[in-house]
C-alpha positions, 0 to 999 in steps of 0.5 A: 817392539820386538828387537833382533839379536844378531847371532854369533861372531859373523857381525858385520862393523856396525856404523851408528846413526844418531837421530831425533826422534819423530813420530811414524813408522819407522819412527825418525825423519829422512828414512830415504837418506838413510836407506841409501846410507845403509844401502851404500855401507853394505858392501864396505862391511857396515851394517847402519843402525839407526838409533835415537838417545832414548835408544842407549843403554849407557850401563849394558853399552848397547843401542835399541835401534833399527836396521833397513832390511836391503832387500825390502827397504823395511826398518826393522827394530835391532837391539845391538853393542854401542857402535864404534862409529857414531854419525851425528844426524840428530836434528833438533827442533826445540832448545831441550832437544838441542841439550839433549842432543850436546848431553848425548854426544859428550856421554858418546864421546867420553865412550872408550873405543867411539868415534863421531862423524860429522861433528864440526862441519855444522849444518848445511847453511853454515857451510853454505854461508862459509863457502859461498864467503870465498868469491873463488867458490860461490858461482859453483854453489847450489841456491840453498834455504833453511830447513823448516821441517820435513815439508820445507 
């Protein structure tokens, strides 16, 4: 994997997205979403770089990740400063990805200068399940079932 640097002192915020690692190019699941995340975050000023926690160098506090190339749709390998904002996107299908994934966020939070987003909300189900407990919001609630994998 060849990694970009981003030269100089013009680097945009950047807004990390943590993931679990799959097999494929680019090589994590939901590439769509996170093309419109990226797409999305350009003209706040953020640059998304997706990443996995095989992706961190917690001695040098960089990431190896990927960025979508916008004009393109293109994920391209990036090597860049463990970002200030961490979004949680990292599905886990087995019990040790799940360890890995709660080892990874306590490393991530214990960072001086990091932030996660996204954590406490739980998945969808769970805030489906909670919210459609509230006879007031359940009649505006989409139908919803489990995701089994990137088929379901």
């Amino acid at each position: 994997m060849t990694v970009q640097r981003r030269p100089g002192p013009r680097r945009r915020a950047a807004l990390g997205v943590l993931v679990a690692p799959r097999g494929g190019d680019p090589p994590f699941a939901a590439g769509g979403f996170l093309r419109r995340l990226s797409a999305g975050a350009g003209p706040l000023g953020l640059e998304v770089i997706v990443f996995t926690p095989e992706g961190i160098d917690w001695r040098r506090r960089r990431v190896r990740g990927y960025r979508c190339r916008n004009e393109t749709g293109a994920w391209e390998p990036v090597e860049a400063p463990l970002p200030r904002l961490v979004y949680d996107r990292m599905f886990c299908r087995t019990r040790d990805e799940a360890s890995r994934r709660r080892a990874v966020l306590a490393g991530l939070a214990a960072e001086p200068g990091v932030r996660l987003l996204g954590r406490g909300v739980g998945g969808k189900l769970d805030v489906w399940r909670r919210l459609s407990a509230r006879p007031e919001l359940a009649e505006f609630l989409p139908r919803t079932e489990p995701y089994r994998g990137p088929a379901s």
